[in-house]
matplotlib code that plots the C-alpha trace (Angstrom):
import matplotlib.pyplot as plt

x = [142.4, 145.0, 144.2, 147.1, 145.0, 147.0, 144.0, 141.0, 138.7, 139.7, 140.6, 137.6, 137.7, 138.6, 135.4, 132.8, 131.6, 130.7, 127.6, 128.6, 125.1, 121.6, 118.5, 114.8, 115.9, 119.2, 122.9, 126.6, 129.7, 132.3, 134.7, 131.7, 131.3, 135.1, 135.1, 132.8, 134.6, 137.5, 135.9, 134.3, 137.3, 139.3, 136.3, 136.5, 140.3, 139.6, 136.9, 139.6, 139.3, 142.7, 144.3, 143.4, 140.2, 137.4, 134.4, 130.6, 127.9, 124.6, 124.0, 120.9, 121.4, 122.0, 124.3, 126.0, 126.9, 128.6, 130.5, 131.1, 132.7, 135.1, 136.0, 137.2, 139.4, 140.9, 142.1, 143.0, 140.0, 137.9, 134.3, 131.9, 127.8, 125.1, 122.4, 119.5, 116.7, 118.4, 116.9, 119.0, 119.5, 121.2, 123.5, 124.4, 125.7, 127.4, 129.0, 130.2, 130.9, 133.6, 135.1, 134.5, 135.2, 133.1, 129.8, 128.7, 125.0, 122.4, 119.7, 118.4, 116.5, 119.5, 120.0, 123.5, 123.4, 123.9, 127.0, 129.3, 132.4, 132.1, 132.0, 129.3, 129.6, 126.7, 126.6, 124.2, 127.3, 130.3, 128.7, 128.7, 132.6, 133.8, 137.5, 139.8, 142.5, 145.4, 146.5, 145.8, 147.6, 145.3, 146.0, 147.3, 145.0, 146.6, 144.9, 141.4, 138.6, 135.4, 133.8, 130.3, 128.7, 127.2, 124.7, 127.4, 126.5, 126.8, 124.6, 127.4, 127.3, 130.6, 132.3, 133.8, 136.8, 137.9, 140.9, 140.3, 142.4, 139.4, 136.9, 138.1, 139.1, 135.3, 134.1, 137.0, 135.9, 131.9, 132.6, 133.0, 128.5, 128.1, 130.0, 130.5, 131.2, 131.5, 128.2, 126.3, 124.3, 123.3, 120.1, 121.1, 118.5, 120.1, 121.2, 124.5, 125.2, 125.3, 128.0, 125.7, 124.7, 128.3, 129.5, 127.1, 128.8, 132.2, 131.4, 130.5, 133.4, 135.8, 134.1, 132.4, 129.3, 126.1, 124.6, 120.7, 119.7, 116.1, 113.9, 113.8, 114.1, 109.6, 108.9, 107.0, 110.1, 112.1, 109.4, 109.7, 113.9, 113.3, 111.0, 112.6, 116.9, 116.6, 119.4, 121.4, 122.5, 120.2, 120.6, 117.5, 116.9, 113.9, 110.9, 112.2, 112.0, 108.6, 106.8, 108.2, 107.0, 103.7, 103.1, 103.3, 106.8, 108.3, 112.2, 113.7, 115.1, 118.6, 118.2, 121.7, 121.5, 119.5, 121.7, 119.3, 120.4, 120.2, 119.2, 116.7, 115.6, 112.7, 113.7, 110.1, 110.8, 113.8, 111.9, 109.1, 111.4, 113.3, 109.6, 109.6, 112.5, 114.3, 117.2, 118.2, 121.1, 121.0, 123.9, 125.6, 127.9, 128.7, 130.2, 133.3, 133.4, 133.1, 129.6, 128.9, 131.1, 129.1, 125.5, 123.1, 121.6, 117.4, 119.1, 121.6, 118.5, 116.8, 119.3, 121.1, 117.9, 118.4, 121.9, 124.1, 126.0, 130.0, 132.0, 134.2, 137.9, 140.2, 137.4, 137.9, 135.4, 136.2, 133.6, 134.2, 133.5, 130.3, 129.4, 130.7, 131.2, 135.0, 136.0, 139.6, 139.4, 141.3, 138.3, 138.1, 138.0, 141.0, 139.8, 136.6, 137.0, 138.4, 137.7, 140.8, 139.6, 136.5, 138.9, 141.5, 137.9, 136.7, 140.0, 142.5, 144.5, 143.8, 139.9, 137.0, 134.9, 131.2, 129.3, 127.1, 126.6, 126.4, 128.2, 129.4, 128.2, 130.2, 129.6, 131.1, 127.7, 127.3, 124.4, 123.2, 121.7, 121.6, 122.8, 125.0, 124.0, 120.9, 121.1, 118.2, 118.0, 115.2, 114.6, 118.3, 119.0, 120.2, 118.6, 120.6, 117.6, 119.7, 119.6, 115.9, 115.1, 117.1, 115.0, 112.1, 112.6, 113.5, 109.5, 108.1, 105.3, 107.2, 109.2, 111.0, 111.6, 113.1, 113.5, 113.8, 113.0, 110.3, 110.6, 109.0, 108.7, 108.5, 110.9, 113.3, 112.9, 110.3, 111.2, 109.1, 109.5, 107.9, 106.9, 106.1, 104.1, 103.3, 99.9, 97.0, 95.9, 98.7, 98.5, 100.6, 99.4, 100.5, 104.2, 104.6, 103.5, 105.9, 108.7, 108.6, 110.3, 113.1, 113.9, 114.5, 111.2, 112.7, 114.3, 110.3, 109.1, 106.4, 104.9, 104.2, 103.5, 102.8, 103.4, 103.5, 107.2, 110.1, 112.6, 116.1, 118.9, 120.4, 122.6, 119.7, 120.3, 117.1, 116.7, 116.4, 116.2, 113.5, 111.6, 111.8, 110.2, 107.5, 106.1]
y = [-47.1, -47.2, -44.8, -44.2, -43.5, -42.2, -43.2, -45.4, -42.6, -44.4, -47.7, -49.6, -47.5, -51.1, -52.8, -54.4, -56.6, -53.8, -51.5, -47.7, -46.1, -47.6, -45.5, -46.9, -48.4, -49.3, -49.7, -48.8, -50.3, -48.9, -49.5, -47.9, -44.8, -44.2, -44.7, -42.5, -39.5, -40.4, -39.7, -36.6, -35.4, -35.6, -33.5, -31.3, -30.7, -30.1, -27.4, -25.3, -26.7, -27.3, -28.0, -25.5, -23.8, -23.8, -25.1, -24.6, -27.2, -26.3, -29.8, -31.9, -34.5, -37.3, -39.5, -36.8, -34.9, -38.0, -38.5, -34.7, -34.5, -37.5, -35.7, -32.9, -34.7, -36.3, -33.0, -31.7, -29.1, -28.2, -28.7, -25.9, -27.1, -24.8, -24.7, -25.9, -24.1, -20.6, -18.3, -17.8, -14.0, -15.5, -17.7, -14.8, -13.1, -15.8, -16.6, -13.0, -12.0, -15.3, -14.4, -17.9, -18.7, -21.7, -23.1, -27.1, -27.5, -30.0, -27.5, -27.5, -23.9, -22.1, -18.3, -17.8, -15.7, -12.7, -14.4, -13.0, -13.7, -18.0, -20.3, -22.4, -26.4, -28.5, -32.3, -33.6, -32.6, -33.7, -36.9, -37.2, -37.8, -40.9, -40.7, -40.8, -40.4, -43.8, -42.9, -40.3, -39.5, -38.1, -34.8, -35.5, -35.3, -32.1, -30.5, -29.0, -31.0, -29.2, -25.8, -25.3, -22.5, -21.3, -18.1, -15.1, -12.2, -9.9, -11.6, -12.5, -16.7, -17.6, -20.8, -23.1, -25.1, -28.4, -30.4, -34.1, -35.0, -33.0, -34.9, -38.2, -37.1, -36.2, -39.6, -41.6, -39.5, -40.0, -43.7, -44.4, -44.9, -45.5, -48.7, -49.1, -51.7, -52.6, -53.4, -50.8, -48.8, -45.0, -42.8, -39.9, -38.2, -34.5, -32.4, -32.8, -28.8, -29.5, -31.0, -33.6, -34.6, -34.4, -36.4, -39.2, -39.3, -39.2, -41.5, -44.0, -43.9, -43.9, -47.4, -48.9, -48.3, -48.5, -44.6, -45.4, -42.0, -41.3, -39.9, -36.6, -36.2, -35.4, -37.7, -40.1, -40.5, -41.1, -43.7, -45.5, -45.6, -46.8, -49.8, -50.9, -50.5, -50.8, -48.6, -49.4, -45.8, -42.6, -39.1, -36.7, -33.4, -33.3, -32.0, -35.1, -37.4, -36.3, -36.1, -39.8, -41.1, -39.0, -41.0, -44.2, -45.4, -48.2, -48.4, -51.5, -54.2, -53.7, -50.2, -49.4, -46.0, -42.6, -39.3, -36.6, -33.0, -29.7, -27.7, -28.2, -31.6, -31.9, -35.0, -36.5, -37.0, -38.7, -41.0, -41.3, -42.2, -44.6, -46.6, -46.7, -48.4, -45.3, -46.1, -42.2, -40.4, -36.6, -34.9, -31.6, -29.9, -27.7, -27.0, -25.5, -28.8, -31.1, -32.7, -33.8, -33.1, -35.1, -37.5, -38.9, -42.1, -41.9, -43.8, -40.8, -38.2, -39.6, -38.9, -35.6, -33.6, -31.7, -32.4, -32.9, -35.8, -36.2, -35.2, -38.0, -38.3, -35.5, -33.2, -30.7, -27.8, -24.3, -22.6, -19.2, -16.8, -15.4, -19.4, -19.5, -22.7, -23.0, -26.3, -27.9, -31.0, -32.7, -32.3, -28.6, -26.1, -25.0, -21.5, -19.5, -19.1, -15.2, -14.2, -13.6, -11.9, -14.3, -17.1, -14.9, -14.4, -17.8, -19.4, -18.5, -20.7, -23.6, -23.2, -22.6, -20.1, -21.4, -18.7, -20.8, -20.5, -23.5, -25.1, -28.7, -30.6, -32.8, -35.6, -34.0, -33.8, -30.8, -28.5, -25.6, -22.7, -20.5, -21.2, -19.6, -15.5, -14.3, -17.4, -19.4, -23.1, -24.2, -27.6, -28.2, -24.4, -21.8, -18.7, -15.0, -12.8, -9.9, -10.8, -11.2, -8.1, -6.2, -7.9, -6.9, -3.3, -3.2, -3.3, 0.2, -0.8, -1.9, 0.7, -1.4, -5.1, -7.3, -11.0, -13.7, -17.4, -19.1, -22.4, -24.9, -29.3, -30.0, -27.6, -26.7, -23.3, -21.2, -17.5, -14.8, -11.4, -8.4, -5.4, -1.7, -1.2, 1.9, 0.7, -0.9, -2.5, -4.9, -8.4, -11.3, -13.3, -10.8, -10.2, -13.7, -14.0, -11.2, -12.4, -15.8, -13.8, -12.4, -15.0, -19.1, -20.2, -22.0, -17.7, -16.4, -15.8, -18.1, -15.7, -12.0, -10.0, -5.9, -3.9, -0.1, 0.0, -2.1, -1.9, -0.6, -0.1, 3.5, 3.1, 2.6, -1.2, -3.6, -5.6, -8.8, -11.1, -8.6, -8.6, -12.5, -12.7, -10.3, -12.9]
z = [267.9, 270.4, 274.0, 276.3, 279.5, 282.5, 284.8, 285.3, 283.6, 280.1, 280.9, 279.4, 275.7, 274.2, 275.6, 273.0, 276.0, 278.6, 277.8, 278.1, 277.3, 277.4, 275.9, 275.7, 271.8, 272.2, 273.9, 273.1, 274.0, 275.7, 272.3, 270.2, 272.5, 272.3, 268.6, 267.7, 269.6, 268.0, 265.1, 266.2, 267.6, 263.8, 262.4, 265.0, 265.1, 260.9, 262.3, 264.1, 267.5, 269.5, 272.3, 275.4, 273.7, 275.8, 273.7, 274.8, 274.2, 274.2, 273.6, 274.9, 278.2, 275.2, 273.8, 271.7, 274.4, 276.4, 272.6, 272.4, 275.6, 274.9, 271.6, 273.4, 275.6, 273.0, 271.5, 274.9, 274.5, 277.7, 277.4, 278.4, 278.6, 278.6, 280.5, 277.7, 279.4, 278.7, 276.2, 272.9, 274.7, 277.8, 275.7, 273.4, 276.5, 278.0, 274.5, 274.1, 277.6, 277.9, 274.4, 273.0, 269.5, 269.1, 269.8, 269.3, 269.5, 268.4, 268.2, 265.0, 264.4, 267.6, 266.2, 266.2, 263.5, 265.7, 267.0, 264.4, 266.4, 266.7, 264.5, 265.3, 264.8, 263.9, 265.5, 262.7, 260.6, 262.4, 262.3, 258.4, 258.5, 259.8, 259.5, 262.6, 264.8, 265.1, 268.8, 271.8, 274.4, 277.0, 278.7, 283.0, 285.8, 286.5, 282.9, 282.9, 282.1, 282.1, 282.7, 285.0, 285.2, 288.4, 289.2, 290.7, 292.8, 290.3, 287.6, 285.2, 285.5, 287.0, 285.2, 287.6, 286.5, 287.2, 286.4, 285.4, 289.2, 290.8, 289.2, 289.8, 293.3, 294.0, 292.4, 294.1, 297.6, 297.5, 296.4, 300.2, 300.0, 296.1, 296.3, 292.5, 290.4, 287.0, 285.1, 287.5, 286.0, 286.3, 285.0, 283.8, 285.8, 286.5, 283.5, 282.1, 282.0, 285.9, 288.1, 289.4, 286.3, 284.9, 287.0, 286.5, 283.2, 285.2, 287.3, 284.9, 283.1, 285.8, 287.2, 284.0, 284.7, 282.2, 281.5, 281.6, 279.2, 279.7, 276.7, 278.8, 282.3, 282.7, 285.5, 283.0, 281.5, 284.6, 285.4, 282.2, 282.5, 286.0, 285.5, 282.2, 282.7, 286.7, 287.6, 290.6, 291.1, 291.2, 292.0, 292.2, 293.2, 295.9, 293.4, 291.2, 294.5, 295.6, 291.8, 290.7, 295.0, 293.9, 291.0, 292.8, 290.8, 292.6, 292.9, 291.4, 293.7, 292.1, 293.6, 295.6, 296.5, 295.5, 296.2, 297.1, 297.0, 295.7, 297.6, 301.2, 301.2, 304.0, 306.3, 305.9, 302.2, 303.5, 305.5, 303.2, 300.4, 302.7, 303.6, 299.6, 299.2, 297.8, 299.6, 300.2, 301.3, 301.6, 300.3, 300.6, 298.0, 295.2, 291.6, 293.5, 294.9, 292.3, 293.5, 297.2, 300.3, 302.7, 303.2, 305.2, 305.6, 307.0, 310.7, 310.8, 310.2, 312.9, 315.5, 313.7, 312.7, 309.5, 309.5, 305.8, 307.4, 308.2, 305.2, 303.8, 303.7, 302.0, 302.9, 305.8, 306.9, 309.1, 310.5, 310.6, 313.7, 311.3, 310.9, 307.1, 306.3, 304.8, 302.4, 301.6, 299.8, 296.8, 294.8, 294.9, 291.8, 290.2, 289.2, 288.2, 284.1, 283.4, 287.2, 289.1, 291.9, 292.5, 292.7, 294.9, 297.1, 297.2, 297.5, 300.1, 302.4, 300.9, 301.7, 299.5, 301.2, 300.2, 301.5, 303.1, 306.9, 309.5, 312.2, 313.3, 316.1, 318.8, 317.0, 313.7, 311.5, 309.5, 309.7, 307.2, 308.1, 305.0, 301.7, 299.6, 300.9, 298.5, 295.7, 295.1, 294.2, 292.9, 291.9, 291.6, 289.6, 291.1, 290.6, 291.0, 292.6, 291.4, 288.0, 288.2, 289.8, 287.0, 284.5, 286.0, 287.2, 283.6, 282.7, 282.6, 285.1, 287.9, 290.3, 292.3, 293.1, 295.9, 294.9, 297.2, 298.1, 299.6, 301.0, 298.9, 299.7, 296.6, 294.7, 297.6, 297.2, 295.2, 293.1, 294.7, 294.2, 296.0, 294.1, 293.5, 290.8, 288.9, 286.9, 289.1, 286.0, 285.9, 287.4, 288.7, 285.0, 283.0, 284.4, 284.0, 280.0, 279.4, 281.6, 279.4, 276.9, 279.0, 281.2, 281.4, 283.1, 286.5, 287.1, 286.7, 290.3, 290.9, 293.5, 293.3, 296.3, 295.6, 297.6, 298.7, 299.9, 300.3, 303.6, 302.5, 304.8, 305.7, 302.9, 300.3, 299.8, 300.2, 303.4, 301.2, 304.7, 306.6, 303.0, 303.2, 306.5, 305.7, 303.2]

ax = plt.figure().add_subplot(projection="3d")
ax.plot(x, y, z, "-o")
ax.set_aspect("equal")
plt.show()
């Protein structure tokens, strides 16, 4: 098998002597991993798959999705993961509304028999084949090299893409604290169907590091990954942070650095985590972004309260006369998937316009105020209250709805809603059992307050921030 890389992001696909992926039963090579998605790429180009088509995985945060992914970019096809936690009803409507054609998945008992319009692809039988490609020529930096989707304003998910030069330009950028170096080693503690969790994988490839892949990501499991593969590289959402420092897990001496982001990350955590030997950096960013902007170290904390840190080099931020924070850096999306006029809206002049609101100090450390207008992220997901609040005044009991955040130490933020209900009978339990049904569980409001009216403005819309404050 002969790769023709045109950057670092392939250079070590001949490797038998450098480990690629370590579970808790065995490791890959480097040569191995690629092989096998050369492989997987031959059966999927007999399947249909070509060059351009945008293919979604609703794939678990394993190995096959790391091999999947590779196969894909051999045949110059864009990968598009799936947020695993979905119901089969909120993949249908992603799969439908985005016109795809195909869907790879690991799940053995997925539905798609409703989906008459894809073809659906099964990895237990891709892998039955083993015949393969001679050569590749990988696609430039300048082609597209995955799809992430994001919650929108309107409910429909948007799909942030980003070329393979974005990527590598985030990884390249952020590298100025991670410090890598080949034999490092990574857990893959965030979900791949993220961008922080892709780009572990990223990461990895571009600098030969080892992918530590947990059993799941449970904290137990986190644990066990920690104490036995002793990654040097970690990146954790803040509930992650404060469940494994809850359980008493000790960080391994070969411990480098532990990104920490989001969402809000309380600066105790940051300190406690620090006494801990946790060896934190807070981080700001986005899936526009490709991953973080900016960090933190604990000393900076101390002296810049609440701040996200400086933002590296080839990043540059605006601040707006209504405090939004605009981005430009060479690690910025190239589009939204299908969207013209939310990429026209988000991108203009050269700046992503992040909807988030904050300002810059003297000393040039970033500070956020509000995230991202109404969107709520929750233990590292992001949460459209409007979708929520649809699904909700959808029940016949309930009359109206406002949903919003709560601040939360361990999970960031919380989902709360406040209500108007139409049956006295009905409880806080019983919205939840049915909700199960109708939404992924990190979207169901963990908090219900009823109520007997909610605040609109003149023009009938709800005062979402005065609603906030009232609870």
């Amino acid at each position: 098998m002969t790769i023709k890389a045109v950057n670092n992001f392939f250079s070590f696909s001949d490797r038998k002597d450098l480990k690629s992926i370590i579970t808790s039963d065995t490791s890959i090579s480097y040569f191995n991993l690629f092989d096998t998605a050369n492989q997987l790429a031959f059966n999927l180009s007999k399947n249909g798959i070509k060059k351009s088509d945008y293919v979604p995985l609703l794939i678990a945060d394993n190995l096959s999705f790391i091999e999947t992914t590779i196969a894909l970019w051999f045949l110059g096809s864009v990968p598009v993961p799936i947020n695993t936690k979905m119901l089969d009803e909120e993949i249908f409507s992603i799969i439908e509304d985005y016109n795809f054609k195909y869907l790879i998945t690991d799940k053995e008992f997925f539905n798609g028999s409703i989906l008459k319009s894809i073809k659906i692809i099964s990895i237990a039988e891709l892998k039955l084949e083993t015949q393969s490609f001679e050569n590749f020529n990988f696609p430039s930096t300048k082609n597209e090299a995955v799809v992430i989707f994001t919650s929108g304003s309107t409910g429909r998910p948007r799909g942030v893409v980003h070329t393979f030069s974005s990527l590598i330009n985030s990884i390249e950028n952020g590298n100025e604290i991670l410090d890598h170096k080949e034999n490092d080693r990574w857990l893959a503690s965030l979900p791949f169907y993220h961008i922080g969790g892709f780009q572990i994988v990223c990461r990895s490839l571009h600098y030969g590091c080892s992918i530590i892949i947990p059993e799941s990501q449970q904290t137990n499991h986190l644990a066990d990954a920690i104490e036995m593969n002793k990654p040097t590289h970690l990146s954790l959402v803040s509930a992650q942070l404060e469940r494994l420092m809850h359980q008493k897990v000790k960080p391994n001496e070969s411990l480098e650095v532990s990104l920490i982001g989001g969402g809000f990350i309380d600066d105790e955590l940051v300190f406690e985590a620090e006494n801990l030997g946790w060896k934190p950096f807070r981080v700001y960013g986005s899936s526009e972004t490709a991953s973080f902007i900016s960090a933190i170290s604990p000393d900076e904390i101390r002296l810049k309260p609440h701040s996200v840190g400086k933002t590296f080099n080839h990043v540059e931020i605006n601040i707006t006369d209504e405090s939004e924070i605009l981005i430009k850096s060479n690690s910025l999306l190239n589009k939204y998937l299908d969207n013209e006029k939310e990429t026209l809206l988000r991108l203009r002049n050269g700046f992503y316009h992040s909807g988030d609101l904050g300002f810059i100090d003297d000393g040039g450390y970033l500070f956020i105020e509000a995230r991202r207008n109404d969107l709520i992220v929750t233990g590292g997901e992001n949460v459209n209250p409007i979708e929520v609040e649809k699904v909700l005044t959808e029940l016949p009991f309930i009359k109206e709805a406002c949903v919003f955040s709560k601040q939360s130490k361990t999970w960031g933020q919380e989902v709360a809603a406040a209500i108007i209900i139409s049956d006295s009978t009905i409880n806080d339990k019983a919205i939840k059992e049915i909700l199960k049904q109708k939404l992924a569980g990190y979207k169901i409001p963990k908090k219900f307050f009823f109520v007997d009216e909610l605040p609109r403005t003149l023009l009938g819309k709800l005062e979402r921030e005065k609603i906030r404050k009232m609870f």
